[in-house]
Structures are given as C-alpha cells and as structure tokens.
MARTORMAR-65916 format. One record per residue (C-alpha): residue number from 1; x, z, y. Coordinates in pm, 1 decimal. Layout:
! MARTORMAR-65916
<nr NUM X X Z Z Y Y>
...
END
This chain:
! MARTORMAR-65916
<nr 1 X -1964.0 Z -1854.5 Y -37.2>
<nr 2 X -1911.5 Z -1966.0 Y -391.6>
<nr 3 X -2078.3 Z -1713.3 Y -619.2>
<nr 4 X -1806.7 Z -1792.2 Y -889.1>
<nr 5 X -1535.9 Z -1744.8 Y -636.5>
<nr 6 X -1709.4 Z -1419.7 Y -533.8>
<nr 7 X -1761.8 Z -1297.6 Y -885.1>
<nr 8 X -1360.5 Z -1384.8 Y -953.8>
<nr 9 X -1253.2 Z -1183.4 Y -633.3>
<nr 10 X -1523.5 Z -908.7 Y -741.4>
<nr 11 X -1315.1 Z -928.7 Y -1049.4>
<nr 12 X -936.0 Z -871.0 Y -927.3>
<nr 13 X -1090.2 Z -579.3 Y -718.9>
<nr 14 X -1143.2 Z -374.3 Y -1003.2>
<nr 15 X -820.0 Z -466.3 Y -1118.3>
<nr 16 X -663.7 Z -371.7 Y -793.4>
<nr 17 X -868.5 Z -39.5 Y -818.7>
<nr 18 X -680.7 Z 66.5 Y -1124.1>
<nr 19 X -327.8 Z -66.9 Y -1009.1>
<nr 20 X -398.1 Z 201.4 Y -716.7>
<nr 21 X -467.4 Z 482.9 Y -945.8>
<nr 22 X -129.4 Z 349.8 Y -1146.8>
<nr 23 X 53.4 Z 382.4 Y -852.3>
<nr 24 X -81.0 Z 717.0 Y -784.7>
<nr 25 X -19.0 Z 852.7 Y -1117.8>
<nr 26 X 310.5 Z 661.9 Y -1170.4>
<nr 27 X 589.8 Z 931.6 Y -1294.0>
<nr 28 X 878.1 Z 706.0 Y -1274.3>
<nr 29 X 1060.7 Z 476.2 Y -987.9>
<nr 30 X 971.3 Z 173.9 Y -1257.7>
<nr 31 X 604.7 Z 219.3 Y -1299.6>
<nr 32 X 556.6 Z 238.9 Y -898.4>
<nr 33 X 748.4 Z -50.1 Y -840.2>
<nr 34 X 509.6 Z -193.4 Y -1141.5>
<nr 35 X 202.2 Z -77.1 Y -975.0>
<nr 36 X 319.7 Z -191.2 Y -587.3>
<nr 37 X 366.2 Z -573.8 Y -757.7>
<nr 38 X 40.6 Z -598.1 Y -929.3>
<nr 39 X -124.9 Z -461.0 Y -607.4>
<nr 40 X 21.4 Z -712.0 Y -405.1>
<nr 41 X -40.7 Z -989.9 Y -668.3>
<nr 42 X -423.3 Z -871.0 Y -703.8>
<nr 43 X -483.6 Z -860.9 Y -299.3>
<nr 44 X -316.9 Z -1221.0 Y -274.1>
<nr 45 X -575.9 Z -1325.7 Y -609.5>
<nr 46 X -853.1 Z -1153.6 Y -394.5>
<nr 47 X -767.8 Z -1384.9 Y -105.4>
<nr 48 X -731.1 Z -1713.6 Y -265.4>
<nr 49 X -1062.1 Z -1667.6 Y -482.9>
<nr 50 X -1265.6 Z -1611.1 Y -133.7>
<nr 51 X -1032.2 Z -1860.3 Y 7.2>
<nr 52 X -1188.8 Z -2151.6 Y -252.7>
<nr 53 X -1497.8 Z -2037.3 Y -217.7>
<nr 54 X -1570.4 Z -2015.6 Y 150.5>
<nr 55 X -1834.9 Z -2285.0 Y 194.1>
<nr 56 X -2142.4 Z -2318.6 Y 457.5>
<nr 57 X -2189.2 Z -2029.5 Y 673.1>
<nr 58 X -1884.7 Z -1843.7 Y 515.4>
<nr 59 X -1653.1 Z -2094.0 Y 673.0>
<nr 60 X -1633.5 Z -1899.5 Y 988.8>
<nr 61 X -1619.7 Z -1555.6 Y 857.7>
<nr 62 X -1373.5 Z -1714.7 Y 661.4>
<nr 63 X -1190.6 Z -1851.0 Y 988.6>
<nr 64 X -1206.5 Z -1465.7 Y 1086.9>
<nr 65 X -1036.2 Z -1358.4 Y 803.3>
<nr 66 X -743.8 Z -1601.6 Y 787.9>
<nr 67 X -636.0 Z -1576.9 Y 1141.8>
<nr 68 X -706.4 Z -1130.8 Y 1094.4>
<nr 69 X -438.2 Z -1158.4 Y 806.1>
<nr 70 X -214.5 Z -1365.8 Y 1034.8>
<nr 71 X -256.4 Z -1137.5 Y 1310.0>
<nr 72 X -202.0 Z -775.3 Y 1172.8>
<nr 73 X 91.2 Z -634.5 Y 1076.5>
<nr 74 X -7.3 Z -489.4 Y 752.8>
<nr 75 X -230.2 Z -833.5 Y 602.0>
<nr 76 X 53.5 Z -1047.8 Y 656.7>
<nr 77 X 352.5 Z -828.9 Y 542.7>
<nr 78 X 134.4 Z -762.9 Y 207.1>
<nr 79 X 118.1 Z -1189.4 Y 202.7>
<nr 80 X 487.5 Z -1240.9 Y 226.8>
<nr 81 X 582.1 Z -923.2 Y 21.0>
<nr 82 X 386.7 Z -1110.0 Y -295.6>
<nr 83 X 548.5 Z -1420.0 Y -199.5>
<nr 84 X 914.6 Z -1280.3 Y -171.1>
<nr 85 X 814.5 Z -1064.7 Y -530.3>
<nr 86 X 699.4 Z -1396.9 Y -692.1>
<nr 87 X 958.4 Z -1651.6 Y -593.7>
<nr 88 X 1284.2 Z -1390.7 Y -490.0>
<nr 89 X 1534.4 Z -1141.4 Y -616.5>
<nr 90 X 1588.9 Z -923.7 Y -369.0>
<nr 91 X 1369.4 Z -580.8 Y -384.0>
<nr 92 X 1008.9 Z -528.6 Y -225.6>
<nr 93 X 999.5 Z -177.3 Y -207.6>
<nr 94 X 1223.2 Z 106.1 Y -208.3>
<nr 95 X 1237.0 Z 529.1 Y -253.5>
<nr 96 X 1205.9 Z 681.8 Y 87.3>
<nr 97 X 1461.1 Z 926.9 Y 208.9>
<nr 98 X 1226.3 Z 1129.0 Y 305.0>
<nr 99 X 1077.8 Z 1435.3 Y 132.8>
<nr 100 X 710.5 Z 1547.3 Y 152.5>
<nr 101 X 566.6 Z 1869.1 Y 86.8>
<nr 102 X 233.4 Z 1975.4 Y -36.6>
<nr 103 X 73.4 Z 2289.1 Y -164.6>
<nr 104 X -227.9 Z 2417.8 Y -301.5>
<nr 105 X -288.1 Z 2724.5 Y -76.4>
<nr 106 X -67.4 Z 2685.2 Y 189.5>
<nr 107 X -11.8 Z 2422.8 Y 472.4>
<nr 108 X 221.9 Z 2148.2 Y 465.6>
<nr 109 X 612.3 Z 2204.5 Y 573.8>
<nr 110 X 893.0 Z 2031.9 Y 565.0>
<nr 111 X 1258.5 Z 2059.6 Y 455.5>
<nr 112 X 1492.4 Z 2226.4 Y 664.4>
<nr 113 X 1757.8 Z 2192.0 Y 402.6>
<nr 114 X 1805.3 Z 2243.0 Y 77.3>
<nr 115 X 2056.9 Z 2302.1 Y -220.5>
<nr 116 X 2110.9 Z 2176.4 Y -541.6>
<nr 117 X 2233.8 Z 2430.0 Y -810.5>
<nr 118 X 2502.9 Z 2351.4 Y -1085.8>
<nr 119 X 2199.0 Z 2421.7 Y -1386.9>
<nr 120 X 2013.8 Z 2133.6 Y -1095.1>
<nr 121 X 1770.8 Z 2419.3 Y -949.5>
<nr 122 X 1651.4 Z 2336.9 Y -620.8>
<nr 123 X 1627.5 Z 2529.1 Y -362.4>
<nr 124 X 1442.5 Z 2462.7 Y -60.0>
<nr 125 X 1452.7 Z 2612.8 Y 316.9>
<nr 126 X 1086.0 Z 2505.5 Y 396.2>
<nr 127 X 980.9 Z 2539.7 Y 803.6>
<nr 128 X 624.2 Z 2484.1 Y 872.9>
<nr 129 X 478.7 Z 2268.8 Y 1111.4>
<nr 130 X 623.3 Z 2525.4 Y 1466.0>
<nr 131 X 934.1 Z 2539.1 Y 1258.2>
<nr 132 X 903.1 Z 2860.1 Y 1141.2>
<nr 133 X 1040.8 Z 2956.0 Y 792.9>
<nr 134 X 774.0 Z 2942.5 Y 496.2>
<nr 135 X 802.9 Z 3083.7 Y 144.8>
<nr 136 X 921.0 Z 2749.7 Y -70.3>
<nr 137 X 679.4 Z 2895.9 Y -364.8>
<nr 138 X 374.0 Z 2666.8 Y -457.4>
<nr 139 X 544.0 Z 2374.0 Y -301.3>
<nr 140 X 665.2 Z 2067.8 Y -455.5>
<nr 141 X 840.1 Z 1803.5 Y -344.8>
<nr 142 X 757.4 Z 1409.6 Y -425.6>
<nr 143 X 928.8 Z 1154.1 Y -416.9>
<nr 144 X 811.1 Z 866.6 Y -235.8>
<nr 145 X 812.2 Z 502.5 Y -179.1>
<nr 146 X 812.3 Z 328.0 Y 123.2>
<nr 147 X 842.6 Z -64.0 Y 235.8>
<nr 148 X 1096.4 Z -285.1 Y 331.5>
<nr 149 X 1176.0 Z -568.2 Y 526.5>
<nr 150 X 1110.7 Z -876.6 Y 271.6>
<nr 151 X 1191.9 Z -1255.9 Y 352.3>
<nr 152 X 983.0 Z -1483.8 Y 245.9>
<nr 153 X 1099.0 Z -1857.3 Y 262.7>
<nr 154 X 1398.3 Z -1725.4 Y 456.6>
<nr 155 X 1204.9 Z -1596.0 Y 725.2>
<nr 156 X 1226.8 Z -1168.8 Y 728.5>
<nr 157 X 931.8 Z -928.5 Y 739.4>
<nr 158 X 954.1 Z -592.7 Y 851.5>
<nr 159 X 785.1 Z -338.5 Y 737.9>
<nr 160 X 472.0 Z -283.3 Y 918.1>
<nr 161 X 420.5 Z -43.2 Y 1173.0>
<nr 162 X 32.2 Z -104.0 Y 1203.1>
<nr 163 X -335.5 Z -210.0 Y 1055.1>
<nr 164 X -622.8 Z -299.6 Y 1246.4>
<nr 165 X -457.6 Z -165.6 Y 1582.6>
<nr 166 X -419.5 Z 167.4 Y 1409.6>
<nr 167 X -27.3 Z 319.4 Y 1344.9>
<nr 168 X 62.0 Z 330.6 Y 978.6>
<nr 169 X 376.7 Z 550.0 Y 778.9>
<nr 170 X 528.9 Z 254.6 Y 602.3>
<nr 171 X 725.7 Z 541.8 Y 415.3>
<nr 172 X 452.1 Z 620.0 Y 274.3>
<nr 173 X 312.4 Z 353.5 Y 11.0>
<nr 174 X 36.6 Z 513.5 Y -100.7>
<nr 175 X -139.5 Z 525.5 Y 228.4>
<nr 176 X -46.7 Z 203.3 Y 281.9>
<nr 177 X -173.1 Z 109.3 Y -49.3>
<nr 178 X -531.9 Z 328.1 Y 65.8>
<nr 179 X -523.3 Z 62.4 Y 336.8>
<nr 180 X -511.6 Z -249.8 Y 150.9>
<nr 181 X -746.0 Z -107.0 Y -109.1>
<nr 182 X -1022.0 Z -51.2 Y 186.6>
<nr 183 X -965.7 Z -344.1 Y 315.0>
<nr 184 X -1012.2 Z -570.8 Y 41.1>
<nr 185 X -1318.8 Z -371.3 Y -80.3>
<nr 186 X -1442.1 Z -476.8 Y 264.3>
<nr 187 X -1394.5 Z -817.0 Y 237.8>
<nr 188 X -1539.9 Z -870.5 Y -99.0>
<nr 189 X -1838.1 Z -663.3 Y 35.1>
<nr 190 X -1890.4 Z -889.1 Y 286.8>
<nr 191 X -1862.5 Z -1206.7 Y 67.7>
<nr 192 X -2159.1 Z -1079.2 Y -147.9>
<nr 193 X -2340.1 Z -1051.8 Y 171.2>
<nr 194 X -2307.1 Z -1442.5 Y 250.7>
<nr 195 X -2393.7 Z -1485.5 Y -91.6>
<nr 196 X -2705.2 Z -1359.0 Y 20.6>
<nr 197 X -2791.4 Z -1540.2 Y 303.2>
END
C-alpha cells in the first residue's frame, strides 16, 4: 500500500466522520439529503485512494475488497447510489413513511394512529411492543430517511436488504450510514497495517 494513498483515504475518513454526525444532527429534509451525498461521495473517495494505492502484498487484500463490494448488498448499492447522485437527476434518498418512537424513560412503541389538530397538535395512540396502549408523554416522533432504488448507467439498484450476511432496515439511513462508517474505518485500518508490513 501507498502511504500517500493511505494518508489521502485516512483523510476522507475524517471527513466522512463528520458528514455522519451532519446527518445525525441534520434538522431539515435538505441538510440530510446534504449529509447522505457527501457520505456517499467520501466512501467512494475512500475507495479509489486505497484503490491507487494497492501495491505489493496489498494487491490481494485489495482483490478481497473489490470483489466484497461487488458481492454485498450494501457496498455496491452505496457505489451506484454516488454514481446515480453524481451523473443523474432522479433522487437517492427519500423520507420514510414510517414513524419511530423513542423516549428517555420509557421503552420504544409505535403508532397505532394518530391525529392532527386544526392549531397542528399531534396526537398520538402509542402501543408498546405486545400492543398494549402506552402514555404518548416523553415520546417524540422523527422523521426518517430511508433508501431507494437508484439506476446507475440504466441499470436499477434496490435498496439493500443486507451487509456482510447480516439483515439491514434500509428505512432507516442512519443505521445504514453506522454501517458504512464501520466499514470504511475497517478498511483504512487495515491499509495502515500493510503499510506496516
């Protein structure tokens, strides 16, 4: 491995680091979308710095990598979500329909149904995980984004069901985005090991 190829993917980790807190923190449907792009940009980056630099013994690990992002579900729906960002139109991401609850001192619940007020109060009939009613107090509910099927170079993508053999929520970006983030840190860990060798 390249130590300037290492140092540059070293590099768009960080920046990938604080894209994830963005998206975390992101209090409108424009600053997620915002955050989602530049995470896919900066795991593509991380990839074609190690890419370039694979040399020597890293050519095989390399090998490893390349046919584990062609393989899972997750690696190569990231790919051709950055390429359908950078050269289409048509959206990469979109809010999910679905609701999730979370609380502070209570367990989680979900949304029976709920109402929305003339003045726009909510109000929420919250069941908990045995379907039995819960006091709505203390919860709140988040909006949240989830992937879509992309085409990249007219060929479509759905969203991905899996990583690494494990199930993912693919209505749930931020986990998916936990994913990518661990995985990437992985791989750039493991390039400063052949750096090493």
């Amino acid at each position: 491995m390249k130590e300037s190829n290492y140092e540059a993917a070293r590099h768009e980790y960080s920046v990938l680091k604080l894209a994830r807190v963005e998206l975390r923190n992101a209090v409108s449907d424009i600053d997620a979308l915002r955050s989602w792009e530049d995470i896919l940009t900066r795991c593509g980056r991380i990839y074609n710095k190690l890419d370039g630099g694979a040399s020597g013994k890293s050519q095989q690990w390399w090998g490893r990598k390349r046919t584990e992002r062609k393989k899972d579900e997750l690696l190569r729906y990231a790919h051709h979500a950055r390429n359908a960002d950078t050269h289409g139109i048509a959206p990469i991401a979109a809010p999910s329909k679905a609701i999730v609850l979370t609380a502070s001192d209570q367990g989680g619940g979900w949304i029976n149904s709920f109402w929305v007020g003339q003045n726009g109060e909510i109000t929420l009939d919250v069941k908990d995980g045995n379907g039995r009613p819960i006091d709505p107090r203390g919860f709140v509910a988040i909006n949240r984004w989830g992937l879509i099927e992309v085409t990249d170079s007219g060929k479509n993508y759905p969203a991905p069901r899996s990583h690494l053999g494990q199930p993912i929520d693919p209505n749930n970006i931020i986990t998916v985005v936990d994913l990518l983030h661990a995985y990437m840190g992985k791989m750039v860990e493991e390039a400063e090991a052949l750096l090493k060798r």
